[in-house]
N, C-alpha and C positions, 0 to 999 in steps of 0.2 A: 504493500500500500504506500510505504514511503517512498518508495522508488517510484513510483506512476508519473506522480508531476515531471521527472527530471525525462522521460521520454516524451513529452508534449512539450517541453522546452522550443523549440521551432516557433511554435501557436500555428500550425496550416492544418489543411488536411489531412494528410497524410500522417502526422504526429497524433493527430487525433485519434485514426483508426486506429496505429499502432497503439495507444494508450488505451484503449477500451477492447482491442483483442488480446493484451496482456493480462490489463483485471478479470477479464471475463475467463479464459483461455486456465490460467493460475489460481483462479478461484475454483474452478474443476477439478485442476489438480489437488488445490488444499481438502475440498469436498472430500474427496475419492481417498485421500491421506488418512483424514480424519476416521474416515467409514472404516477404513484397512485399520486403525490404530482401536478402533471399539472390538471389532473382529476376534484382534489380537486378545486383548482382554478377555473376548467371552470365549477363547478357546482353553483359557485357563478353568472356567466354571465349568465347561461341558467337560474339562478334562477329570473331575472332582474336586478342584482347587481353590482358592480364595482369588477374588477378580483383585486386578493391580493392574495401574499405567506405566508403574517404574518398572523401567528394560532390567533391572538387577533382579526382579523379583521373578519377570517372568524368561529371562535368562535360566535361572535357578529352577523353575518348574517347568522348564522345556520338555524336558522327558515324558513331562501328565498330558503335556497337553495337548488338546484333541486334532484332530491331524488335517482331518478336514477345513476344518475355522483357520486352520493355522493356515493351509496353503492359498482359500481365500483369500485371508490378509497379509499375506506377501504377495500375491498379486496386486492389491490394493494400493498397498505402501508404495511398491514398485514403479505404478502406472500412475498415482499419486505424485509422489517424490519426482517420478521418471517426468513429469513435465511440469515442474519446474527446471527442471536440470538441464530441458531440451534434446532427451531424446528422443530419436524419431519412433513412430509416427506422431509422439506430443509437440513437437516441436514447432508447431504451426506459428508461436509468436515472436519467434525468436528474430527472422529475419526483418519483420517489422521492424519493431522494439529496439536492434543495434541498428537497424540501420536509419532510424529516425533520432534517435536518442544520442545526447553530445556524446563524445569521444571518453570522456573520463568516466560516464556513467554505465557505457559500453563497459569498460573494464572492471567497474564494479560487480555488474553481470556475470561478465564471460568468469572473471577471476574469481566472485566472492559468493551472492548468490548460489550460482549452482555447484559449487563443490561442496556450499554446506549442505544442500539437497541432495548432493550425494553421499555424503556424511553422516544423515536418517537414512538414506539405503540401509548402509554399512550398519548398522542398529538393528534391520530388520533381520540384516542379513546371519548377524551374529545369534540372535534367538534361532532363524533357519539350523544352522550347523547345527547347537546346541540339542535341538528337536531332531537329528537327526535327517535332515530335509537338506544337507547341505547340496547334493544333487540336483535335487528339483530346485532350489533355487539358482544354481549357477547355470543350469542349461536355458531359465528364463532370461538370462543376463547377456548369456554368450548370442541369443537369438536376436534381441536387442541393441546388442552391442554393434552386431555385423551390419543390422539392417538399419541403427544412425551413421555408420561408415560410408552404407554403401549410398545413403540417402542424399548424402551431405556431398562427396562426390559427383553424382549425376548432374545434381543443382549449381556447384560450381563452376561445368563447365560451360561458356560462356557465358559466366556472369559479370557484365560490367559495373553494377555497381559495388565499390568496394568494401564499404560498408556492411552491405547484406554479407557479400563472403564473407564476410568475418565472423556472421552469424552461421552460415554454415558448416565452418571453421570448428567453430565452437560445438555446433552438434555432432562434427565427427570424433571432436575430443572427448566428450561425453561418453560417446561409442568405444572409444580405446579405455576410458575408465571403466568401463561393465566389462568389456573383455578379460581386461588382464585379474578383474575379481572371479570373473567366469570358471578362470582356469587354476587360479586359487594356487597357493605358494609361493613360487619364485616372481610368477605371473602376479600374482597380488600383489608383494613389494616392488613389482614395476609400476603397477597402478597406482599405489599412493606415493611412487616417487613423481608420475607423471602428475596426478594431482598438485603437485607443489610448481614442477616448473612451466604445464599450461599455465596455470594463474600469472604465471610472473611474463610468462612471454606472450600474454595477451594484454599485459599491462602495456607492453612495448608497441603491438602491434594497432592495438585503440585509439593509443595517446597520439601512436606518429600520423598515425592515418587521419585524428581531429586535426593535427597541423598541416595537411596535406589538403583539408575538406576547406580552412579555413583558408586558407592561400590562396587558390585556386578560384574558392566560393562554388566547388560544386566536388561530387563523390562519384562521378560520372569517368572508368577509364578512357572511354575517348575524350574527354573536355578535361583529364588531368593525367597531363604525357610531359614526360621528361623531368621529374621531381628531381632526379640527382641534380640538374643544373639549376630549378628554381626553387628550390629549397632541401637545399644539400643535405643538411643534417637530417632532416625530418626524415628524405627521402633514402637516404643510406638505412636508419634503423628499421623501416619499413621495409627495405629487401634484406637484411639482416634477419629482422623478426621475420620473414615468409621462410626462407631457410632455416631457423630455428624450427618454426611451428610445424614444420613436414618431415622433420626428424633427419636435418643434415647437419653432419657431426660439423665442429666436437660442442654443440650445442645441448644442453642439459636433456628436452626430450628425445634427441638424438638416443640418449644410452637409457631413457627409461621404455622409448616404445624399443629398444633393440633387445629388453629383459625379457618384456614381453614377448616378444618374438622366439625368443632361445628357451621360453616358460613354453609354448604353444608345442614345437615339435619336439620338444625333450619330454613331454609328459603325456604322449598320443594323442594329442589335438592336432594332427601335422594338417588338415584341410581347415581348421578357424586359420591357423598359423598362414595357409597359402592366402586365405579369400583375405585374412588381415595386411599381409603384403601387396597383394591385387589393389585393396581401396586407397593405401598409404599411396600407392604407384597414380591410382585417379587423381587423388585430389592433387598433389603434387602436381599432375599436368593441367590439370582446369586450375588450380591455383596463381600458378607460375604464368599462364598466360593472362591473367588479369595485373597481376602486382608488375611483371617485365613490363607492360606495355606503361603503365603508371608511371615505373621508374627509370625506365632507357628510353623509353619510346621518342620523338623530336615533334617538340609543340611550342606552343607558344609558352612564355614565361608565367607565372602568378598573376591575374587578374586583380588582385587587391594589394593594398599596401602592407599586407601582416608578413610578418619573416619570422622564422626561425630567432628566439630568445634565449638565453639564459635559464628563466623562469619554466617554460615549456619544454627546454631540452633536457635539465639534468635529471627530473624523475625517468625519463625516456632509456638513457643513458645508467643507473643506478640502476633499472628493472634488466638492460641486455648484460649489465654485467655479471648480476647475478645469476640469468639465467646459462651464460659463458662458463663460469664455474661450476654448476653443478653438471657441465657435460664434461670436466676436466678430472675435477675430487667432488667424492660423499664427504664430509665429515662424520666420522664414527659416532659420534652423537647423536648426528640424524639418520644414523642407519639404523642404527639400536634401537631408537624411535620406531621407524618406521617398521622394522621387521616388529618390535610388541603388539604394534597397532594390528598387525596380520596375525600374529599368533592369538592375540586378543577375539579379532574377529570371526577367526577358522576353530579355536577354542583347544589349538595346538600347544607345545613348550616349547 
């Protein structure tokens, strides 16, 4: 809800729609959340048990509890949560939404938003395990996963507004987080390593693309060509972040979707593992040819008098850094982390 305004930020048409297919769109989802979250609960009382909404309690009575309600409301949660988060087929509001919405709000989105909607997945998903449905849930995830890759893909290619792709962007990353929980292990500590550095290199890719939108005065690739020469910096992190975001080393998702990848046919997934290489291979070329044309392409210079600042570069520049490091070193701290987080959720040691 707090988020609504800042995608009508424009004030046109178009900002409108967007604003009213996001509430409307996300209020479905929340519905469907909530309904999957009551489920949960009455699968404890059908199972003989005392009803509770805290994940510790029905964690703890995963084993009673009744099997049916249960897989109901992991479907719920899933399809709930799954659009906020933007995966396909929920994803309907997503391309709106970033691509009307300013540049910094996009990020809030892409980056904040939905990894904590995927973060109630991971919640549901850990009662799953726990109940012994670890299965059923992960074949739901891995089916999802492929079909926001492959969704996100299609829609890419020749899409000239850059914006939107970014929203598409966003749902195929979505897609690689359910996969690599899909397949659970080595693949799960790629997803929640990939969780950390989508967020940071959509920070890069939002931010550069609003200085690109704002220069220019339009989001249009043919009416914004040749960004390296009219706004250097903007447009250097901008094809920096496209190679980041489609896993070209030594960029941090580089080595998180490449975990994934080595989780998919080390553990007999080897067909997720090919159709997962197949959509990285799509979008990568429906990608590259909207962000190239942007940023090499020979057009006329910046329409407005805004440049490239100080003020708007160095968040820009602070997000690709960090995303550079972690395609270099983990720090053992955040590996520790992140592998509890997976033992936590799989209910492993």
């Amino acid at each position: 809800l707090s988020a609504a305004p800042l995608i009508y930020f424009n004030h046109n048409a178009r900002s409108i729609e967007a604003t009213w297919k996001y509430l409307l769109v996300g209020s479905v989802g929340v519905a469907l959340a909530l309904l999957g979250t009551f489920f949960l609960a009455y699968a404890a009382v059908r199972g003989g048990g005392e009803p509770s909404l805290a994940f510790d309690d029905l964690a703890r009575a995963a084993p009673t509890l009744s099997v049916p309600w249960l897989k109901a409301s992991f479907v719920l949660l899933l399809v709930g949560y799954g659009t906020k988060m933007g995966l396909a087929p929920m994803h309907t509001w997503k391309p709106d939404a970033y691509g009307e919405a300013p540049g910094l709000a996009g990020a809030l989105f892409a980056g904040g938003m939905t990894s904590v909607a995927f973060l109630a997945v991971l919640r549901a998903l850990h009662i799953a395990y726990a109940a012994g449905l670890g299965a059923f849930a992960t074949r739901l995830l891995l089916v999802l996963g492929l079909l926001s890759m492959a969704v996100a893909g299609a829609f890419m290619v020749g899409q000239n507004d850059f914006k939107r792709m970014l929203a598409y962007s966003s749902v195929e990353h979505m897609g690689i987080l359910a996969i690599g929980m899909g397949i659970g292990g080595l693949g799960a500590f790629g997803a929640m390593l990939h969780l950390l550095c989508n967020g940071l290199t959509k920070g890069v890719l939002f931010l550069s693309a609003a200085n690109l939108h704002r220069a220019y005065g339009s989001k249009i690739a043919g009416e914004v060509t040749g960004a390296l020469r009219g706004a250097p910096f903007s447009g250097t992190m901008f094809l920096l972040g496209f190679f980041a975001v489609t896993g070209a080393p030594p960029f941090g998702p580089f080595l998180s979707e490449l975990t994934i990848a080595r989780a998919a046919f080390g553990s007999g997934h080897g067909g997720t593992g090919a159709l997962f290489l197949l959509f990285l291979m799509l979008v990568f070329v429906g990608m590259g040819a909207t962000v190239l044309k942007v940023t090499l392409g020979r057009g006329d210079l910046p329409s407005t008098p805004w440049r490239d600042r100080a003020t708007t570069s160095l968040p820009i520049l602070g997000f690709m850094l960090l995303v550079l490091a972690l395609g270099v070193y983990i720090p053992s701290g955040l590996e520790v982390l992140l592998w509890d987080a997976v033992h936590w959720i799989e209910g492993t040691s």
